[in-house]
C-alpha positions as CSV (number, residue, x, y, z in Angstrom):
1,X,68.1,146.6,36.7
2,X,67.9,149.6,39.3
3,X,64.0,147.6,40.1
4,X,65.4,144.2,40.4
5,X,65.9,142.4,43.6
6,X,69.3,141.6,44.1
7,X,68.3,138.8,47.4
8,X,68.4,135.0,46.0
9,X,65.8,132.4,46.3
10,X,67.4,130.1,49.0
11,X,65.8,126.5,49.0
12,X,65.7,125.0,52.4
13,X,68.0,122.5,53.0
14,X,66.2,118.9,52.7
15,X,67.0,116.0,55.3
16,X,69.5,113.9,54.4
17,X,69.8,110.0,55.4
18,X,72.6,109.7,58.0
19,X,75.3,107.0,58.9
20,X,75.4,107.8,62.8
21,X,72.8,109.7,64.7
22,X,73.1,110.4,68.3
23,X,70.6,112.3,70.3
24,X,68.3,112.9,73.9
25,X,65.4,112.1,74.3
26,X,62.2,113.0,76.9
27,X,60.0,110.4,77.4
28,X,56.7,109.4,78.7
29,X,55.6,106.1,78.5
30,X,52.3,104.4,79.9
31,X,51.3,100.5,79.9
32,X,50.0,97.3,82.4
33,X,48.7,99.8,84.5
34,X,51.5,101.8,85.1
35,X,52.8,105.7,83.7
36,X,56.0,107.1,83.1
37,X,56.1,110.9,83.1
38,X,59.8,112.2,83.6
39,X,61.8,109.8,82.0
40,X,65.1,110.7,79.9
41,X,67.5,108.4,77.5
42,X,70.0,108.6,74.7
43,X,69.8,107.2,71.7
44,X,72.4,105.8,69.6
45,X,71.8,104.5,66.1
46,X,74.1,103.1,62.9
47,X,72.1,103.1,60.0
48,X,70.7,99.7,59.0
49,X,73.2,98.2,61.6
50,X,72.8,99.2,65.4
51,X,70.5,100.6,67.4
52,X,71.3,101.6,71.4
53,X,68.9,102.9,73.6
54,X,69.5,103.9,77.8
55,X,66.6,105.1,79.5
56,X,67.0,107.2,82.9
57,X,64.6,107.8,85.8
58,X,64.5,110.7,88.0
59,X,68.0,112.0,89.0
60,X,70.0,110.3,86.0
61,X,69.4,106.5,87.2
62,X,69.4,104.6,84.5
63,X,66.7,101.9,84.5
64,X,67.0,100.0,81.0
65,X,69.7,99.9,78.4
66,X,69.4,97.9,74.7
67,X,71.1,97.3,72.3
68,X,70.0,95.6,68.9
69,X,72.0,94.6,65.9
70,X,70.4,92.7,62.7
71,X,70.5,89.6,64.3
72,X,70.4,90.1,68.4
73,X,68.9,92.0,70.8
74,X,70.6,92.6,74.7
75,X,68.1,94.3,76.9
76,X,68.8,94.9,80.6
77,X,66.4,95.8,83.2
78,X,68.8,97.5,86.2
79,X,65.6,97.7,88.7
80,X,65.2,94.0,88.5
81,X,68.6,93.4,87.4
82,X,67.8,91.2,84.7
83,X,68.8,91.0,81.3
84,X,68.0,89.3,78.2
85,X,70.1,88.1,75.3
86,X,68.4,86.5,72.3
87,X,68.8,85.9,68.5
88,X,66.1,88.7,66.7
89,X,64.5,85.5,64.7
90,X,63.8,83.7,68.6
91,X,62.2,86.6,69.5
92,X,60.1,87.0,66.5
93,X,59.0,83.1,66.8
94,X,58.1,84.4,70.5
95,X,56.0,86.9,70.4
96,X,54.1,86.1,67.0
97,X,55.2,89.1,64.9
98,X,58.0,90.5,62.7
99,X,60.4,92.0,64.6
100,X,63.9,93.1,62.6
101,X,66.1,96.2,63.2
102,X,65.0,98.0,60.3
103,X,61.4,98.4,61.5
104,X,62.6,99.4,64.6
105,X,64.5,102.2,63.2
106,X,61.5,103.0,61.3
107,X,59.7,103.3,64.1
108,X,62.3,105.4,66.2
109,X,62.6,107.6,63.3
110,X,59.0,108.0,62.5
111,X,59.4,107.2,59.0
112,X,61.2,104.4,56.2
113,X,63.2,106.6,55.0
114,X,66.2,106.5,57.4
115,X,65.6,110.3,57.7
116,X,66.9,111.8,61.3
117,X,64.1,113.1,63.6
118,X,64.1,116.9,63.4
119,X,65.3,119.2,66.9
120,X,61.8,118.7,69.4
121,X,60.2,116.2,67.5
122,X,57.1,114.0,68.9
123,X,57.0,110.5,67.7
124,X,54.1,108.4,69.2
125,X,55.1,104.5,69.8
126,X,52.3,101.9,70.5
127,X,52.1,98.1,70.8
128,X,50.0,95.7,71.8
129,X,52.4,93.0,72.2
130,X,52.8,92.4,75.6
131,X,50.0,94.5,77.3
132,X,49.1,97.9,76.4
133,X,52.5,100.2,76.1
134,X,52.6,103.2,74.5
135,X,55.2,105.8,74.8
136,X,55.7,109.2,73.7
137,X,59.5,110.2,72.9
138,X,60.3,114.3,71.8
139,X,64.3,114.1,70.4
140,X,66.9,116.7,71.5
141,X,70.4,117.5,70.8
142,X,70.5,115.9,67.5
143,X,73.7,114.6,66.5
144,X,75.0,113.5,62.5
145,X,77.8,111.3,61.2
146,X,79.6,111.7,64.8
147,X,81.8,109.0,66.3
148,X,80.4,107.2,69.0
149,X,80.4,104.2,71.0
150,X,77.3,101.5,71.8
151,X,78.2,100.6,75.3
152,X,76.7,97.4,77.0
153,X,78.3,95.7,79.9
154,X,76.4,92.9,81.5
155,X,77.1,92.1,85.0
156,X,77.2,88.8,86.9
157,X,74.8,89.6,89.4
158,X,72.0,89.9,87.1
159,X,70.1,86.8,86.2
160,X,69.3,86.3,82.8
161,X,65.7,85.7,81.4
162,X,64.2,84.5,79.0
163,X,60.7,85.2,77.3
164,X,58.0,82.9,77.6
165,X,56.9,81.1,74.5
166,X,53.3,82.8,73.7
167,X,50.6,81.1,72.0
């Protein structure tokens, strides 16, 4: 016994799905002939129920805020001050693809497994929707199981829109 190592194998602790996740993010985004290279946001995110999103500019302006739930999606646009307001299933008639919560949390999270990004990870979003966007988001200040609030006030001096029907 005098030979034996007396440290134990410690396994690494695996991720585990989450309830609430809260965290920054950087964010550089690129599309229509236009790139973003110092944006900011928070993200805000009930499993299989809620996702909230606010993006900031340079010097903490915020420029968009959404949120989406399994059935709706608010977005507002604060430098046009415009929002929208539609049922998911509208949306998804709209712009001639499958849109639902859970595959946007998939694609937030980079993965189907409801697994929370790690601290400075990359995850590369593209679509070809409505032009050519891609963005790149790197998550910070990850936050589990807290308590938090999805926020989302829509004022009357913004004039709502509505997307066009695409064919």
């Amino acid at each position: 016994t005098s030979c034996a190592s007396r440290k134990k194998t410690v396994a690494p602790a695996q991720p585990q799905a989450f309830k609430r996740l809260t965290a920054n993010m950087s964010i550089q985004a690129e599309g229509n002939g236009m790139e973003f290279n110092d944006l900011s946001g928070q993200l805000r995110m009930r499993h299989d129920s809620l996702v909230w999103l606010s993006v900031t500019a340079t010097m903490g302006v915020e420029v968009l805020r959404a949120k989406v739930s399994n059935d709706s999606i608010w977005l507002i646009n604060r430098l046009e001050k415009t929002y929208l307001a539609e049922p998911l299933d509208t949306l998804t008639t709209q712009l001639g693809m499958p849109l639902s919560l859970p595959l946007l949390q998939a694609l937030l999270l980079d993965n189907n497994q409801g697994l929370p990004p790690v601290e400075n990870q990359t995850v590369l979003l593209k679509t070809f929707v409505m032009g050519n966007l891609s963005a790149r988001i790197k998550y910070n200040n990850i936050k589990l199981d807290e308590p938090t609030t999805f926020p989302l006030k829509i004022t009357d001096k913004m004039a709502r829109v509505h997307l066009p029907i695409m064919k």
